[in-house]
C-alpha positions as CSV (number, residue, x, y, z in Angstrom):
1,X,-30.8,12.7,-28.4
2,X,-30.0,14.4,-31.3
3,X,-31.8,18.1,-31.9
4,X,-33.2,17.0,-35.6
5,X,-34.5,13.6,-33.9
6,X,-36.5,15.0,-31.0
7,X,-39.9,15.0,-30.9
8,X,-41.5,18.4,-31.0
9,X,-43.7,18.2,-28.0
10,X,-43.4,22.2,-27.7
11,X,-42.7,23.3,-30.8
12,X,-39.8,26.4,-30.8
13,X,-39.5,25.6,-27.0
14,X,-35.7,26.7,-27.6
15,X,-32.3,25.1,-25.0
16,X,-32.4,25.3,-21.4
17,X,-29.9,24.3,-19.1
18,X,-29.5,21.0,-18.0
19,X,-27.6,18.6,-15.3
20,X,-25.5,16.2,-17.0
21,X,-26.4,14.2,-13.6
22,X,-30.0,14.1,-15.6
23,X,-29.0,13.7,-18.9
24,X,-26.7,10.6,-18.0
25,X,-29.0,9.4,-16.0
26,X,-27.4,9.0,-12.9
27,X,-30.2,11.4,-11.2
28,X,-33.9,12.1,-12.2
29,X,-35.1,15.9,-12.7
30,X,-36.0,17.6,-9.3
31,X,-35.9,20.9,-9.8
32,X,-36.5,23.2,-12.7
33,X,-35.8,27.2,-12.0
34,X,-36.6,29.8,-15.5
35,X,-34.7,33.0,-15.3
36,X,-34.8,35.5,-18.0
37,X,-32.8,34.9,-21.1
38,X,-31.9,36.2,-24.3
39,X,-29.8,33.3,-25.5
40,X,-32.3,30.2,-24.2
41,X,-35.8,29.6,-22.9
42,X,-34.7,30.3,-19.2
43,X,-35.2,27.0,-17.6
44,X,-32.6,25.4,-15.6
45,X,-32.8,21.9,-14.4
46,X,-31.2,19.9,-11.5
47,X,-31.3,16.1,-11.0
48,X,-32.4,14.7,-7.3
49,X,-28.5,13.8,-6.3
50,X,-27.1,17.4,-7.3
51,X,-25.1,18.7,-4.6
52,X,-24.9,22.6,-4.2
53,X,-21.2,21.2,-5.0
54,X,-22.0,20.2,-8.3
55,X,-24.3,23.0,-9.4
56,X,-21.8,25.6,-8.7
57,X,-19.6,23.9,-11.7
58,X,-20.4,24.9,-14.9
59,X,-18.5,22.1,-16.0
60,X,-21.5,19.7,-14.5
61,X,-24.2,21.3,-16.3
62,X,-24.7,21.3,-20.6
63,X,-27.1,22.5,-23.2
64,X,-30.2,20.6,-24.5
65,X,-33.0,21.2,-25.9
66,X,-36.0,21.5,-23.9
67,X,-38.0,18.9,-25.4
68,X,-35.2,16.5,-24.8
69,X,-36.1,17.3,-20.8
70,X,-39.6,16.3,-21.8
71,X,-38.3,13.1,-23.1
72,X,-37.0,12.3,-19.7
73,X,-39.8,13.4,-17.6
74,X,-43.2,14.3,-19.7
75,X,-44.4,16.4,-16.7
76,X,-41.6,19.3,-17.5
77,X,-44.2,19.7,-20.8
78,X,-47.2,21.0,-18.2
79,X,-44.7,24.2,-17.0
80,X,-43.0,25.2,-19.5
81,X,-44.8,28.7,-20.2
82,X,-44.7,29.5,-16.8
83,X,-42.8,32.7,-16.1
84,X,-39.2,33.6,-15.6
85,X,-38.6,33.7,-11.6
86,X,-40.9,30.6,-11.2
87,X,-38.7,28.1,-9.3
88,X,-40.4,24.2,-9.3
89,X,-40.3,21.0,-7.5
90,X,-40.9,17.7,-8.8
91,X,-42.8,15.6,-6.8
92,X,-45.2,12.5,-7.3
93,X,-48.0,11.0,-5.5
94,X,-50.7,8.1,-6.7
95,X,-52.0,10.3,-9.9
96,X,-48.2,10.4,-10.5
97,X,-45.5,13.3,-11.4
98,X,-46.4,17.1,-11.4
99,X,-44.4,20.1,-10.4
100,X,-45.0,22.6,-6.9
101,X,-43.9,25.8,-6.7
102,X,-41.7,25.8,-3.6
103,X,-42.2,29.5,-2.4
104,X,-46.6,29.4,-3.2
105,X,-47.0,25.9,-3.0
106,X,-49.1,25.7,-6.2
107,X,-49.5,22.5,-7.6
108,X,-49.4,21.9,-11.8
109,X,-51.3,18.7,-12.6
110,X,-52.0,20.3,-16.0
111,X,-50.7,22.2,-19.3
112,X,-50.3,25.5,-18.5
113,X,-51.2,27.2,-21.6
114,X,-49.4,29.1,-23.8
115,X,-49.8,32.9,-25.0
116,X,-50.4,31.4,-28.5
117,X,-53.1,29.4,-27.1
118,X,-54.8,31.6,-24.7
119,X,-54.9,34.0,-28.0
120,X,-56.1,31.2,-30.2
121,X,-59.0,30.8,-27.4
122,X,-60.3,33.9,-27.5
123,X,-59.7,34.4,-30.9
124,X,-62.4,31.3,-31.0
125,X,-64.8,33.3,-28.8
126,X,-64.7,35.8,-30.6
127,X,-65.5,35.0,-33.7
128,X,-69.2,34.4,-35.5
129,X,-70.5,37.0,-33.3
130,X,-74.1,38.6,-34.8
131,X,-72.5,42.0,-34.7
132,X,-69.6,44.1,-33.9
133,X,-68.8,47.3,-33.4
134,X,-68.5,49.4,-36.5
135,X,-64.7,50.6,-34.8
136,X,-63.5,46.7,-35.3
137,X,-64.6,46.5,-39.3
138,X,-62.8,49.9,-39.5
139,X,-59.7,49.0,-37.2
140,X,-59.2,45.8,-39.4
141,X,-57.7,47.3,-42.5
142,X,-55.4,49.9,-42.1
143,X,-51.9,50.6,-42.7
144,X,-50.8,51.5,-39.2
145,X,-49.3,49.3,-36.8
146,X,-48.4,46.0,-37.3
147,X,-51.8,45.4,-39.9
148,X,-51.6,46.4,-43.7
149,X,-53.9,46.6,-46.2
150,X,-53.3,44.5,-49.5
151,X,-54.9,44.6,-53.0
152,X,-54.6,41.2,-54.4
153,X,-56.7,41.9,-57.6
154,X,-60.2,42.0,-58.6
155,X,-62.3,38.3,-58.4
156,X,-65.1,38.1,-61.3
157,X,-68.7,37.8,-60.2
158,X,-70.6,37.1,-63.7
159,X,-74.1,36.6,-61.8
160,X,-73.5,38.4,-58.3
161,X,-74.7,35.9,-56.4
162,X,-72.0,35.7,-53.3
163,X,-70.5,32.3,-52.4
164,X,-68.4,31.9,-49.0
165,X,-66.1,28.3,-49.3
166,X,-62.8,26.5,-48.3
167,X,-62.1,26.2,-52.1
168,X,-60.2,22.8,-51.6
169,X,-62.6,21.2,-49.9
170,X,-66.0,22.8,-50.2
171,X,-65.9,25.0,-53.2
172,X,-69.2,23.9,-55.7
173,X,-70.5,20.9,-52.9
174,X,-73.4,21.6,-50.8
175,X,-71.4,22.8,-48.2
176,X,-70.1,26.2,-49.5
177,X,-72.5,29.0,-47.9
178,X,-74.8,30.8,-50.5
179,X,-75.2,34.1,-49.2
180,X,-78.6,35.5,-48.8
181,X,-77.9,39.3,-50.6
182,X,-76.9,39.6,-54.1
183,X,-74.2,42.3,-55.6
184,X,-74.4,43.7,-59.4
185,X,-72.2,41.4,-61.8
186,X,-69.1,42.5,-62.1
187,X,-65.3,42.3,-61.1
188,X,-64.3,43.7,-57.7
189,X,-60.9,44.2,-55.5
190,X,-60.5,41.8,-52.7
191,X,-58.4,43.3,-50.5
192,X,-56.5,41.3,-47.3
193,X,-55.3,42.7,-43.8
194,X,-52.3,41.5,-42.8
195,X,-51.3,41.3,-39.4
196,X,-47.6,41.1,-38.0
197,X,-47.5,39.3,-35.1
198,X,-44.9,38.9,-32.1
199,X,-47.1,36.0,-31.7
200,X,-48.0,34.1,-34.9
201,X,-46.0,35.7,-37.4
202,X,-47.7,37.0,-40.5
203,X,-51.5,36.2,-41.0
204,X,-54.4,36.9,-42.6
205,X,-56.2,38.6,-40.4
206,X,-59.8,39.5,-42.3
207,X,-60.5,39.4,-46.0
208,X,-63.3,42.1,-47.5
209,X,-64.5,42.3,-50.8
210,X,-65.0,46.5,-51.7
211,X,-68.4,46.4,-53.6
212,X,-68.6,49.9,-53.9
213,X,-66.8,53.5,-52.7
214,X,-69.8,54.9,-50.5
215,X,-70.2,55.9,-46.7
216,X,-70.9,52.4,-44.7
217,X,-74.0,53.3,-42.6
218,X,-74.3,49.7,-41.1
219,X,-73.3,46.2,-40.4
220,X,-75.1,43.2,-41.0
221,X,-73.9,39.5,-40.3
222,X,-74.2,37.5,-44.2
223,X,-76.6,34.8,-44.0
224,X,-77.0,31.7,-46.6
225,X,-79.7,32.0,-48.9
226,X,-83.3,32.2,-47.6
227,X,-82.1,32.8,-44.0
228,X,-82.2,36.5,-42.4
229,X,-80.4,37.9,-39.6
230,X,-83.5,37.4,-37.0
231,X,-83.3,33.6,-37.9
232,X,-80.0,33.2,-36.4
233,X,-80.6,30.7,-33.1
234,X,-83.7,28.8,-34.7
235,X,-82.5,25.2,-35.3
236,X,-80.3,24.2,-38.3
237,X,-79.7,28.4,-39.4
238,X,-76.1,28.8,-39.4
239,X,-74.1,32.0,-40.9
240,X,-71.0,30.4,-41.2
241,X,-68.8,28.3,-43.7
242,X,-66.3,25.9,-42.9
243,X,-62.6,25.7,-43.7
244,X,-60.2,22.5,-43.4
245,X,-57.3,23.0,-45.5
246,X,-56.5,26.4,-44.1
247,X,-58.1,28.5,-47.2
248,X,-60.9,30.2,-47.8
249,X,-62.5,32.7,-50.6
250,X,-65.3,34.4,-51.8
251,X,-66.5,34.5,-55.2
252,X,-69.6,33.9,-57.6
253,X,-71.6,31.0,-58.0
254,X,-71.4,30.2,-61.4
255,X,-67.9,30.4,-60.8
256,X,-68.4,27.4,-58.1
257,X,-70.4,25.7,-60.4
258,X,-67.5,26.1,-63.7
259,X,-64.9,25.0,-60.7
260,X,-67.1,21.8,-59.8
261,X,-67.2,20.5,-63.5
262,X,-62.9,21.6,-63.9
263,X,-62.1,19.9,-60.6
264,X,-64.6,16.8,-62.1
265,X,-62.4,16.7,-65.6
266,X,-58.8,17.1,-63.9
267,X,-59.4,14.1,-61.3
268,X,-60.6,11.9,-63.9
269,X,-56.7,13.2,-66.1
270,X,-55.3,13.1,-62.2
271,X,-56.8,10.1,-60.4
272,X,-54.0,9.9,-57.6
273,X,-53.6,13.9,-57.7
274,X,-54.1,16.2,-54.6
275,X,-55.4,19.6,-55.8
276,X,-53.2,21.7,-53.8
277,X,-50.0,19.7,-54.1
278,X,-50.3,18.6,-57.5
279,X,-52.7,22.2,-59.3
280,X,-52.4,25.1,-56.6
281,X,-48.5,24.5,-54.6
282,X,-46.0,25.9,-57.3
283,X,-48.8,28.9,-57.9
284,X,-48.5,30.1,-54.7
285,X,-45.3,29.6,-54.2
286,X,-44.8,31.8,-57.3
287,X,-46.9,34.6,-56.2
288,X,-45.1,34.5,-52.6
289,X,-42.0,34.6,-54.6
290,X,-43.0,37.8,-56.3
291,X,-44.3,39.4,-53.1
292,X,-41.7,37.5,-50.8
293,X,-42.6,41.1,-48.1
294,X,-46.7,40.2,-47.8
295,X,-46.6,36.6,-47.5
296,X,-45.2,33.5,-46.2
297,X,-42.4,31.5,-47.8
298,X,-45.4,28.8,-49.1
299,X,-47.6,31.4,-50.0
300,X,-50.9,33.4,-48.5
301,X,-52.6,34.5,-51.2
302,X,-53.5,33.9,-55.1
303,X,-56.1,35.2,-57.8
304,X,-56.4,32.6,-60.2
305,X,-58.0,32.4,-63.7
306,X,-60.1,29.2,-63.9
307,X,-58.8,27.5,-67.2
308,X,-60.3,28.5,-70.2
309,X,-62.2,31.3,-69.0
310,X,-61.5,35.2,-68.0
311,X,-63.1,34.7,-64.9
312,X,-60.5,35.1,-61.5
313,X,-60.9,33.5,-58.4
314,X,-59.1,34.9,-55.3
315,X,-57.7,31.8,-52.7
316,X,-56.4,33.4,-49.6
317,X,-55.3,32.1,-46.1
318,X,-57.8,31.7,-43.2
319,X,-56.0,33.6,-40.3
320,X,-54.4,30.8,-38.2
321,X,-56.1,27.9,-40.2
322,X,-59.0,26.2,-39.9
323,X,-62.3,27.0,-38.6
324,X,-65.8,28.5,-39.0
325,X,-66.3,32.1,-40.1
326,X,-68.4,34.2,-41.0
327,X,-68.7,36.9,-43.3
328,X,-70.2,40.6,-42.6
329,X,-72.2,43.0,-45.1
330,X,-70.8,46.5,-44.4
331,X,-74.2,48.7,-45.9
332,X,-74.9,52.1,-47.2
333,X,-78.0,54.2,-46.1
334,X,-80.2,52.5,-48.7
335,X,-79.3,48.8,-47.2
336,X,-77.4,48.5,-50.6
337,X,-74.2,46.2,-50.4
338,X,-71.0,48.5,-49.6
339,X,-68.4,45.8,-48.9
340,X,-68.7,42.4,-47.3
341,X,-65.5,41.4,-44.7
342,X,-64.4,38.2,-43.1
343,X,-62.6,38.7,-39.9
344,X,-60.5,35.5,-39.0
345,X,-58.4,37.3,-36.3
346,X,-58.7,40.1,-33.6
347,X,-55.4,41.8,-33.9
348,X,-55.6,42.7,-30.0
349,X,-55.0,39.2,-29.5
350,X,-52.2,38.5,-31.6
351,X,-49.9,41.7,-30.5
């Protein structure tokens, strides 16, 4: 099968070594060995009538794609994050195919999971907590390591009254989150942390707006208007807002409200238009293109000027997409605003 026409069942799985016996068709897959490799995934299969004969000649065995394996026999899917020096059987009962490793004996029925997913799961646990240790607002943005601190630009807040939204899909409806605390009007830097990852590339890792420059005595989890900290657990009190197009921002709510009635006008010009596609795409492809060294190729961040106003809104990606999240109020002595952050990764996870 070609490479551009296989289906991605692992995604960036990379070429193994295969029997031609297998790929032919004149065996099925038996055995399946991963060494370590710089050039390809590791994995080395053998088909069920390969002699020691014909394994011992390089000319019997060829390069495919690891997902073209899968094609043959979805069961190679469940193993393929196992470690190099795992050497596999394939065998089948009445549930049907699934590998055993021939020196423990252990039996994969299963997906084993990936390091990407085991740090997307506990990223997911993680996350929404009621507090934190002061160390992990602080450890978020930095510029050592692999996580850097960004300014994108100072977002307008004309009455200070915080809103928390996926701006393409919640922004001005009744499910952006109102928060609770109000700031002073005014325009202030949202910065990002940015987090370089073996695993995931480059993310967003947390967003914060900076409020004020004074000493943070305390954090406090942001709660939706009329709801306090103490009410979290009660039926129906939730902190967090909801993304599902992978963005998220924080800005004012007469903003949301001028957003609402813009969005309104341009799908009544746009009636088959898609707001990121059609309004936000080329944008941020424009800013990545003039900051091609803190973003993606399509684009993590932009601080846009609603139309016919002076008032910015800052649109920045969610971590690894989306999700729930919540935002945090760091707080001076006086209980007075400071900053308020948005964790959507743990770095420790991600390196």
């Amino acid at each position: 099968m070609p490479h551009e026409e296989q289906k991605p069942f692992i995604p960036g799985a990379g070429d193994c070594i295969v029997s031609k016996s297998i790929l032919n068709g004149t065996s099925c897959l038996k055995w399946l060995f991963r060494e370590k490799s710089d050039q390809f995934c590791g994995w080395i299969a053998f088909g069920d009538t390969d002699t020691q004969e014909v394994v011992d000649n390089p000319a019997n065995m060829a390069i495919a794609n690891f997902n073209a394996l899968i094609d043959l026999e979805p069961a190679a899917a469940n193993v393929y994050f196992l470690p190099p020096g795992t050497d596999l059987e394939l065998r089948r009962d009445a549930n049907g195919a699934y590998f055993a490793d021939v020196n423990t004996g252990e039996e994969y029925r299963e997906m084993v999971k990936g390091p990407v997913q085991i740090a997307f799961e506990k990223n997911l646990k993680f996350l929404n907590q009621e507090s934190y240790p002061p160390t992990f607002f602080q450890g978020l943005f930095g510029n050592s390591g692999q996580l850097q601190t960004v300014d994108i630009g100072k977002a307008s807040f004309p009455t200070g009254k915080v809103v928390l939204a996926d701006p393409l899909a919640y922004l001005g409806s009744k499910y952006q989150t109102c928060l609770d605390r109000k700031i002073p009007a005014g325009s202030y830097p949202v910065e990002l942390s940015l987090l370089r990852s073996p695993l995931v590339g480059l993310r967003v890792a947390g967003a914060r707006l900076v409020i004020k420059d004074s000493p943070i005595a305390r954090y406090e989890i942001a709660m939706p208007t009329g709801k306090e900290p103490q009410d979290l657990g009660y039926p129906g009190v939730f902190s967090f807002f909801g993304v599902d197009t992978g963005l998220a921002c924080i800005t004012d709510w007469q903003i949301a409200e001028q957003y609402t009635a813009f969005m309104a006008d341009w799908e009544q010009k746009h009636p088959e238009g898609n707001r990121y596609t059609d309004l936000f795409e080329a944008l941020f492809h424009e800013n990545a293109q003039a900051f091609p060294q803190l973003q993606n190729e399509q684009g993590d961040f932009l601080l846009w000027r609603l139309p016919g106003t002076d008032l910015h809104l800052p649109l920045f990606s969610s971590g690894l997409g989306d999700g729930i999240y919540s935002g945090y109020w760091g707080l001076d002595r006086d209980g007075q605003p400071v900053q308020l952050i948005i964790p959507f990764l743990n770095p420790e996870f991600f390196l």
